[in-house]
VMD Tcl script that draws the C-alpha trace (Angstrom):
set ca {
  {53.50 59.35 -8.93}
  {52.76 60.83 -5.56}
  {53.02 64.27 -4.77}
  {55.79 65.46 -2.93}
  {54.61 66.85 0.30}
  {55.04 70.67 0.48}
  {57.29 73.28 3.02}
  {56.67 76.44 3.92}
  {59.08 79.01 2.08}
  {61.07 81.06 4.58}
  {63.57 84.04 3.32}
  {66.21 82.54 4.70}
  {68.35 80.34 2.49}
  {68.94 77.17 3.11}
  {72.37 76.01 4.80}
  {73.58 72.62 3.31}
  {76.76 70.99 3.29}
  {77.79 69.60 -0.17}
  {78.99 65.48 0.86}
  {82.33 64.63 -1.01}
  {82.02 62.50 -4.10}
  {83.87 59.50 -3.27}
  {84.55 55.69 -4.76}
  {82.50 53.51 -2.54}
  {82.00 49.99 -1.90}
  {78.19 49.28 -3.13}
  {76.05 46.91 -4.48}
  {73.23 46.14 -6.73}
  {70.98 44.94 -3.64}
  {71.91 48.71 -1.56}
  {70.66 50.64 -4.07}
  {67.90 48.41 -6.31}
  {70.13 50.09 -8.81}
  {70.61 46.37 -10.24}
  {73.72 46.15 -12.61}
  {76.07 48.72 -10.79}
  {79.43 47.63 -10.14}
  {80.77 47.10 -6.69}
  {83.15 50.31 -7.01}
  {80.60 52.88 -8.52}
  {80.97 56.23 -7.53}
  {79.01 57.92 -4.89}
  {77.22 60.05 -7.49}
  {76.13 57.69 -9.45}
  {74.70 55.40 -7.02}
  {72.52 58.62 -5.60}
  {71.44 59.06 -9.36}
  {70.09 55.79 -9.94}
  {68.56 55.14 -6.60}
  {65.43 53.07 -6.91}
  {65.30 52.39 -10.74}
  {66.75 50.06 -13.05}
  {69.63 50.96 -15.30}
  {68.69 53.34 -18.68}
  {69.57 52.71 -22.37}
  {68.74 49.31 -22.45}
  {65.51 48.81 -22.78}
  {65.18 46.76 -25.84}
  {68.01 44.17 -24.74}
  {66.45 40.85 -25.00}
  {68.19 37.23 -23.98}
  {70.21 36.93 -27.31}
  {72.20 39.86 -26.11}
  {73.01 38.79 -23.00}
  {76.11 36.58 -22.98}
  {78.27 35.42 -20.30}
  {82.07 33.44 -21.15}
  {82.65 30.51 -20.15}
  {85.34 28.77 -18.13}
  {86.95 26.21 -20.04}
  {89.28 23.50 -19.25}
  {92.18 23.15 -21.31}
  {92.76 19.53 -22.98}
  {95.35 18.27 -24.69}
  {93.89 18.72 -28.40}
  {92.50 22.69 -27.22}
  {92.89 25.18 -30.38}
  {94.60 27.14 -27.27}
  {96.72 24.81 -26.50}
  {97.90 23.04 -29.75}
  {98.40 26.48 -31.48}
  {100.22 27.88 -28.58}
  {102.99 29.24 -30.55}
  {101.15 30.85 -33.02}
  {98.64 32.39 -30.42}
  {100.42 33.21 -27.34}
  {97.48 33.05 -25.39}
  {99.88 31.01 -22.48}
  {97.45 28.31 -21.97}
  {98.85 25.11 -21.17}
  {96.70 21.39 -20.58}
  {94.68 21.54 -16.82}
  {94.36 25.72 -17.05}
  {91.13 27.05 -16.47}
  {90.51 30.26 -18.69}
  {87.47 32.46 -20.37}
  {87.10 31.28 -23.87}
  {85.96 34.87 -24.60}
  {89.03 36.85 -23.28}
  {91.90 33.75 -23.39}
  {92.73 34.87 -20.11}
  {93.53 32.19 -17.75}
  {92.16 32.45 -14.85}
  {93.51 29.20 -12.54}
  {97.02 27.50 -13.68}
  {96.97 23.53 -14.03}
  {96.96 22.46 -10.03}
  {95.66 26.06 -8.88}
  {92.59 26.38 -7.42}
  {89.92 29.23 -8.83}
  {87.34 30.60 -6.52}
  {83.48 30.49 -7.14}
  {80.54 31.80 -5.88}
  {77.74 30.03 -7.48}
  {74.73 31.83 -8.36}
  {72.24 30.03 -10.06}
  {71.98 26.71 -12.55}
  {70.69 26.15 -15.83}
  {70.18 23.38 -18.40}
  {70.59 23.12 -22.11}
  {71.56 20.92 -25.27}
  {73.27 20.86 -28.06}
  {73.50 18.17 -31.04}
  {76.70 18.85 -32.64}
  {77.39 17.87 -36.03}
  {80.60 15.58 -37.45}
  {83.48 17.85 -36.98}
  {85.48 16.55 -39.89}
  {82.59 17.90 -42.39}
  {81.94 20.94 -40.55}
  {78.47 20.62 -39.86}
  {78.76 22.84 -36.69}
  {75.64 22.63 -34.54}
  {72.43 20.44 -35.51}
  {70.05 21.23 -33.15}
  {69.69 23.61 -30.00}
  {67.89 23.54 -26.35}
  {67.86 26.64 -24.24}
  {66.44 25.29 -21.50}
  {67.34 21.35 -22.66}
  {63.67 21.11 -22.92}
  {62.34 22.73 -26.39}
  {64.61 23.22 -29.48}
  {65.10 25.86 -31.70}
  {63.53 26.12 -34.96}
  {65.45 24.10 -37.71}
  {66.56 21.64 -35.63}
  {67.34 17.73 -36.56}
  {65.72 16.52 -33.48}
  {63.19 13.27 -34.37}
  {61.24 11.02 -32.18}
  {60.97 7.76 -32.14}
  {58.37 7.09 -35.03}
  {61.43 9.13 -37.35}
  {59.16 12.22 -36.88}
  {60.81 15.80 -37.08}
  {60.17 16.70 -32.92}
  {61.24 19.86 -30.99}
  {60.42 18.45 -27.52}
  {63.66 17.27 -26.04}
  {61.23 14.81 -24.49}
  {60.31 13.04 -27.38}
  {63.56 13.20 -29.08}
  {65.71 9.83 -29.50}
  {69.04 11.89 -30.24}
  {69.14 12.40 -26.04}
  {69.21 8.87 -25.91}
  {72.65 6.37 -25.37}
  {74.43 5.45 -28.71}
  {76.67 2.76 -28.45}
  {77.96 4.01 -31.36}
  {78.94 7.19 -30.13}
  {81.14 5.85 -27.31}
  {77.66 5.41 -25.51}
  {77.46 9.01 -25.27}
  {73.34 10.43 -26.30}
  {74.12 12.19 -30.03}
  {72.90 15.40 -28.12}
  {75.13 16.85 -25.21}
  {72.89 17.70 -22.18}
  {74.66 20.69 -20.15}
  {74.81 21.90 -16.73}
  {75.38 25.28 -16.56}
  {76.36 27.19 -13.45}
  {76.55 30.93 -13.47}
  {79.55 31.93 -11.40}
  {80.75 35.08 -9.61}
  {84.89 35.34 -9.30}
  {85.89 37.23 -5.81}
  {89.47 37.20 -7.25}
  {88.50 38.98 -10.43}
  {86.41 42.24 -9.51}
  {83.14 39.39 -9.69}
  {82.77 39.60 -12.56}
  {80.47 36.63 -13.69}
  {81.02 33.19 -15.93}
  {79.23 30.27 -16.37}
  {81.08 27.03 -15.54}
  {79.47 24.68 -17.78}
  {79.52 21.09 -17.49}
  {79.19 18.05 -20.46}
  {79.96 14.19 -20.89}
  {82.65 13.39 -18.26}
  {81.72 17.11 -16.33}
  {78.55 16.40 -15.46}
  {79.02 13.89 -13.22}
  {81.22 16.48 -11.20}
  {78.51 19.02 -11.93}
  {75.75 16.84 -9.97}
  {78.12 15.97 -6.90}
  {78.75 19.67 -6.55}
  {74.82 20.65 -7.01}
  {73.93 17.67 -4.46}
  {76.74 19.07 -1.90}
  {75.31 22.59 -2.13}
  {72.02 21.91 -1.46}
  {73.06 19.79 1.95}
  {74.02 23.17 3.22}
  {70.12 24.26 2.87}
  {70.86 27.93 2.35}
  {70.82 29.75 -1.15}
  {73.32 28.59 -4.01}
  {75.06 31.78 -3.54}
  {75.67 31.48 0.30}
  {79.11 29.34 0.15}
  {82.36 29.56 -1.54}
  {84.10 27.22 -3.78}
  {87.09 26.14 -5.40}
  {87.63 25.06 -8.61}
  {90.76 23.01 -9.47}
  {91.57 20.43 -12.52}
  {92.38 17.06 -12.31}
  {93.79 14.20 -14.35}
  {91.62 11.52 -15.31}
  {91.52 8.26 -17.18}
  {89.04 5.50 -17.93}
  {89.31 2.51 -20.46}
  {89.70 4.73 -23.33}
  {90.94 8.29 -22.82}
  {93.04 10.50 -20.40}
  {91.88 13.76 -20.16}
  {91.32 16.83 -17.27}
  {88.06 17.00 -15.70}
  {86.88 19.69 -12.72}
  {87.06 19.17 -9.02}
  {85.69 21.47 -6.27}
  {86.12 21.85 -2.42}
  {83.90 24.04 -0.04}
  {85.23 27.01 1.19}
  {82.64 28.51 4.17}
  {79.94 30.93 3.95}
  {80.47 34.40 1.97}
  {80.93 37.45 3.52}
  {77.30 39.55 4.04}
  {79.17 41.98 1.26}
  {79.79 38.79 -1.05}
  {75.82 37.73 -0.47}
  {74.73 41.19 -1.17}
  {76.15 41.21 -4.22}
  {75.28 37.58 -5.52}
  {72.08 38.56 -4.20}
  {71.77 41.66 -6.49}
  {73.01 39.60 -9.27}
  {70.42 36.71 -8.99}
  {67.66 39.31 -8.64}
  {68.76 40.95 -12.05}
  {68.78 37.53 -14.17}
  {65.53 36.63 -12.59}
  {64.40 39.44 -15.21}
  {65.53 38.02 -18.17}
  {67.10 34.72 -20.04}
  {70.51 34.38 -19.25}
  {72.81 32.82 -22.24}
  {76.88 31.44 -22.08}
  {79.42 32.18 -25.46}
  {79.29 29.22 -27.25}
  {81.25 30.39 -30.48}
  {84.09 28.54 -29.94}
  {81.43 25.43 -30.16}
  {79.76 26.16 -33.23}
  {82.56 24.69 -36.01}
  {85.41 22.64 -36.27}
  {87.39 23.83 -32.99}
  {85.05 22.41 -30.81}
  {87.69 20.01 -29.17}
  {88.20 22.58 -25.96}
  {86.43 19.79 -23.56}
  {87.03 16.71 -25.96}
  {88.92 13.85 -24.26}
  {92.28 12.40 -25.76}
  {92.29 9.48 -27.44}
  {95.71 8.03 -25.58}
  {94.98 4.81 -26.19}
  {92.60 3.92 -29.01}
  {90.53 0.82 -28.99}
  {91.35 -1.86 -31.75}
  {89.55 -1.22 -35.19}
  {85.73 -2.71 -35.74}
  {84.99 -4.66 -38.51}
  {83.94 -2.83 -41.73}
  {79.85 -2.68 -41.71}
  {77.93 -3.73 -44.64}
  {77.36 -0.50 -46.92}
  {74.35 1.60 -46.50}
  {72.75 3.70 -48.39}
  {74.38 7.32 -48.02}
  {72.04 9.88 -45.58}
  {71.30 13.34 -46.35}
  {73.68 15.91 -44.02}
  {70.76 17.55 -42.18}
  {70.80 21.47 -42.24}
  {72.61 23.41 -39.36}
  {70.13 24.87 -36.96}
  {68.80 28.83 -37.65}
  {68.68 31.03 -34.76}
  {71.12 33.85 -32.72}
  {73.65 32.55 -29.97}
  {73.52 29.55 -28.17}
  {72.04 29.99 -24.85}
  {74.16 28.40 -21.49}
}
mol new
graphics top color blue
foreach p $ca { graphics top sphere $p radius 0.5 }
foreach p [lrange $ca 0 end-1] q [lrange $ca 1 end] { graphics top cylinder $p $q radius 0.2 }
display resetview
C-alpha cells in the first residue's frame, strides 16, 4: 500500500466540523462498495469506500440464490391449496416462489429492469413416481455429475451437446425430455430492487426470445430500458394455460442505471443461481399447462421390457 503523504504538525488543533449521519440515496456503482443497498446510511457508505463487502469471503455460487417469478396456473400447489395456505394467489398472478408474495395480480402489469441472461437445463423425472430431477445444466451446456444424460450411441454423456434427451419427443407432447431455460435476472423498481430471475420454459421461451430480440434493437445495455410484465391467456390444440407478455417502458433513470450497473458488475464476480426447490419433487406443476381438453386415448403399445428408474442427480441447488 502506498504511503500516505505526510503534514507538518502545528500546535494548533485542528478545527473540523463533524457532517450529520444521514439516510442517503446511494449505490453500489458510487461507492465500488458493491452489494450496498440503495438506502444505506451515510456512515456506512464512508466505511466501505473502495472495497468489497467483509464476512463473505468463502461464499461460492451454491450460496447465491435468487427467487423466481412464477406464473400461477391453474393446477399451482398455490393455487389449488389456496384454502389451506392462504398465500392469496389466484390463476394469471405473478409471485416469488420463495416468499409467496405476489407481486403483479392476474391483468396487472409488474415492472422489470433486466439485468443480464442466462441458460440452463433440467431433465425432470415422472412426477407420479417422484423421481424429482434427472439431470442438471448450469449453464445448459455441461451437466452435473450423476446425471442420466446419454448420447446417441446410448453412452452415459455430460455434454448437453451430445445428449439426445435435448432433442424433440413426440412422445412427450414433442417437447425435448430436458427443459432448456432462459433465465433473466431482474431488478423490481416497485419493490426496493430487489432482484429475481424471470425464468422462461416450454411455451415461455418463445416470449423469452421476442423480448431478448426487442432489447437488443435498442443497442444499449440490457439494463438501460424498462419493462412490463403482464400474464396472458393462452390456448393451442391441447391446453389453456397463462403465459408472459411484456411492453417497453423508456430508458431508466441515470439512478436506475447506476444501480443495475452496480448489480451487473457484482455477478460478473461470481455464478449466479435461481430457487428451484419448488421444482425438485412432485409440485412441480407451477408452469405446467392444463389439460382442458385432452386428446383421445392412443392405442395400447406392445409390452416392453420394464427400464431401470435412473438415479436422481447429486449435487447442491439448481443453478437459474
Amino acid at each position: 500500500m502506498a504511503k500516505q503523504p505526510q503534514t507538518k504538525q502545528t500546535n494548533a488543533p485542528a478545527q473540523t466540523t463533524a457532517a450529520p449521519v444521514t439516510e442517503t440515496a446511494i449505490t453500489p456503482a458510487d461507492t465500488q462498495a458493491k452489494g450496498l443497498t440503495s438506502a444505506a446510511p451515510a456512515w456506512l457508505v464512508q466505511q466501505m469506500q473502495g472495497r468489497k463487502a467483509a464476512g463473505l469471503e468463502q461464499m461460492d455460487s451454491a450460496d447465491l440464490i435468487i427467487s423466481r417469478l412464477v406464473l400461477a396456473q391453474s393446477m399451482s400447489p398455490e393455487v389449488t391449496n389456496a384454502d389451506e395456505n392462504g398465500y392469496g394467489i389466484d390463476v394469471g398472478d405473478i409471485f416469488d416462489n420463495l416468499t409467496k408474495e405476489v407481486r403483479a395480480k392476474a391483468g396487472d402489469t409488474l415492472t422489470i429492469i433486466p439485468v443480464v441472461l442466462g441458460k440452463s437445463r433440467i431433465h425432470f423425472g415422472d412426477l407420479d413416481k417422484d423421481e424429482g430431477i434427472l439431470c442438471r445444466s448450469n449453464d445448459a451446456l455441461t451437466a452435473l455429475p450423476g446425471g442420466d444424460g446419454k448420447d446417441a450411441g446410448g453412452q452415459p454423456t455430460r455434454d448437453c451437446a451430445k445428449c439426445i434427451l435435448k432433442e424433440f419427443d413426440d412422445e412427450a407432447d414433442g417437447r425435448p425430455a430436458c427443459s432448456l431455460f432462459y433465465n433473466i435476472i431482474v431488478l423490481l423498481p416497485d419493490f426496493g430492487m430487489i432482484p429475481a430471475v424471470w425464468s422462461n420454459k416450454h411455451t415461455n421461451v418463445k416470449v423469452a426470445k421476442r423480448f431478448l430480440s426487442t432489447a437488443k434493437l435498442t443497442g444499449a445495455d440490457l439494463f438501460a430500458q424498462k419493462y412490463t410484465l403482464k400474464s396472458v391467456k393462452e390456448k393451442n390444440d391441447k391446453y389453456t394455460y397463462q403465459n408472459f407478455d411484456f411492453k417497453p417502458m423508456g430508458w431508466v433513470t441515470e439512478e436506475e442505471y447506476r444501480h443495475a450497473r452496480g448489480f451487473y458488475d457484482s455477478l460478473s464476480e461470481k455464478t449466479w443461481a435461481a430457487d428451484t426447490s419448488d421444482m425438485e419433487g412432485p409440485n412441480d406443476v407451477t408452469e405446467k399447462p392444463v389439460n382442458v381438453d385432452p386428446p383421445a386415448p392412443k392405442a395400447a403399445a406392445p409390452a416392453t421390457p420394464a427400464k431401470a428408474t435412473p438415479a436422481p442427480a447429486k449435487g447442491g441447488d439448481v443453478p437459474f
